[in-house]
C-alpha positions in Angstrom: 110.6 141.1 100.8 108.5 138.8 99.1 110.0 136.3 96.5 107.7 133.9 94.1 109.3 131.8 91.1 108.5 129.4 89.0 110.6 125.9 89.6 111.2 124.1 87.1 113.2 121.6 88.9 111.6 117.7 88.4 113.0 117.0 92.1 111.7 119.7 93.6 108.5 119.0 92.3 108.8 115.5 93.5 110.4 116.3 96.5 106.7 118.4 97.2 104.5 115.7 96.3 106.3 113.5 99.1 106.2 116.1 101.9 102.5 116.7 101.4 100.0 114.9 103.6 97.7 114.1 100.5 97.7 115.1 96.6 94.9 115.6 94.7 94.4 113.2 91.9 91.8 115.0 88.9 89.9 113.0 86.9 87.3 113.3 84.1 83.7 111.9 85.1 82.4 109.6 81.6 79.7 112.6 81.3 82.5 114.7 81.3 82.5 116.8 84.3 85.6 117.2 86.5 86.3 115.0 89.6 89.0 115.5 91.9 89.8 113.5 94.8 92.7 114.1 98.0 94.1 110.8 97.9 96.9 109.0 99.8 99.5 108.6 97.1 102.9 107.7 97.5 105.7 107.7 94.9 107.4 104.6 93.5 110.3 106.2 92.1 111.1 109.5 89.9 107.9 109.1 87.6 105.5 107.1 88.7 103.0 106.9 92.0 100.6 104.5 93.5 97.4 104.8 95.6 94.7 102.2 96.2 91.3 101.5 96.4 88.1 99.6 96.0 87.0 97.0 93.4 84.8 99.6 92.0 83.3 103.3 92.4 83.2 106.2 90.8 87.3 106.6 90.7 87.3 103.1 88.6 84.4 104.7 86.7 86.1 107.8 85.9 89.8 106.0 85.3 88.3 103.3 82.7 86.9 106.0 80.7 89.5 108.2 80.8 93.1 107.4 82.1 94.7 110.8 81.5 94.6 112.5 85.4 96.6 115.9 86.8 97.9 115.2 90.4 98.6 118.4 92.6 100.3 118.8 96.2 100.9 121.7 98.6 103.3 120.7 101.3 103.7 123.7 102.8 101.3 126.7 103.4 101.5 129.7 105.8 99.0 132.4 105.9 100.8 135.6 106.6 100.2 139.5 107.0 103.7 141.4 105.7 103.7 144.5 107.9 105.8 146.3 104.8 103.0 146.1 102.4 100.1 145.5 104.3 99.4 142.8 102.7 97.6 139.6 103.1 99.5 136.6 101.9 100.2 132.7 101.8 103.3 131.4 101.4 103.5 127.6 99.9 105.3 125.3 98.1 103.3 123.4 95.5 104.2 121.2 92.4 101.8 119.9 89.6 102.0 116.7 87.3 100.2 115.3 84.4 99.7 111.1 84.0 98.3 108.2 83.1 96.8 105.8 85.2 96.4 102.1 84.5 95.7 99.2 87.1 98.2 97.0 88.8 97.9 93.2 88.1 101.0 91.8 89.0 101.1 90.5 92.8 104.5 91.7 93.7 104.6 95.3 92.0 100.7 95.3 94.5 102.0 94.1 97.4 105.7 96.5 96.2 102.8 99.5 96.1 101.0 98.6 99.1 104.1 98.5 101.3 105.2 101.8 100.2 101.6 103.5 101.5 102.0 101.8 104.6 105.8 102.6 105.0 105.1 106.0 104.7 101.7 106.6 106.3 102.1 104.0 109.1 105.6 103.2 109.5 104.9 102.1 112.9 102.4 99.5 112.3 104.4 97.7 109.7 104.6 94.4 111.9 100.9 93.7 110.6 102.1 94.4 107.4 101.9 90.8 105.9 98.9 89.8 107.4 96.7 92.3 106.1 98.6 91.4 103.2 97.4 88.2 103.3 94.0 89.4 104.1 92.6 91.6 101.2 95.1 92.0 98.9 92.8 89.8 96.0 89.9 93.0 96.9 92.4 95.4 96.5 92.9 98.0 93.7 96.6 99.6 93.5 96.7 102.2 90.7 99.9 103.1 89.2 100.3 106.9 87.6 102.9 106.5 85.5 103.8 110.7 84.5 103.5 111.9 81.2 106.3 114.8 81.7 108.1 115.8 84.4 106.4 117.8 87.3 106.0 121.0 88.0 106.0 123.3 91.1 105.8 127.0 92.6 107.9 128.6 95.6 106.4 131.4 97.6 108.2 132.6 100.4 
């Protein structure tokens, strides 16, 4: 039997864009075509995330003209055949979010953000932690997206 719903659920949601190994931050180009990047993002707390990134590019581009971005995750997707229906299938769990981005200044809520990335995406390297720190954290752009509702997701199993 095949079940979908709609979850409405902010912690699910949230719970998605954690598990997932990138989410997809979507962003408006200033000539106003769409621009959508898999990023390394990780969340700060219930509604807001951070990623980094260079001093400039077409993301700053993008974010200075427009700061309004729609993040979206799939941490889990199976293909599958169901031998009942004959069907061809995926099932996934997704979530969707809507918010605004604006550019860390403060040092601590940086290095908060950077350590946070690093925790999560290379918890085992964290004894060089401070020294990169120390390194290129003055060339270092940390974007916070603060959400403008709570997420969304989607259940298909």
């Amino acid at each position: 039997m095949r079940k979908s719903s709609r979850r409405k659920d902010a912690d699910w949601a949230l719970d998605v864009f954690q598990r997932a190994p990138f989410v997809t931050v979507s962003m408006v180009r200033p000539d106003g075509t769409p621009y959508g990047l898999p990023l390394s993002v990780v969340r700060g707390d219930e509604s807001t995330f951070y990623f980094h990134c260079a001093e400039e590019g077409e993301k700053i581009d993008c974010l200075l003209n427009n700061p309004i971005v729609s993040l979206s995750a799939v941490s889990k997707c199976t293909p599958a055949f169901e031998n009942e229906t004959l069907n061809f299938t995926e099932h996934y769990n997704s979530a969707v979010a809507l918010g605004k981005v604006s550019f860390v200044q403060n040092r601590e809520e940086k290095i908060k953000a950077l350590r946070l990335l690093c925790e999560r995406f290379l918890p085992k390297q964290m004894c060089h932690f401070d020294e990169a720190i120390n390194r290129s954290l003055d060339r270092t752009t940390v974007i916070r997206i603060s959400l403008l509702e709570p997420p969304v997701g989607k259940s298909k199993t």
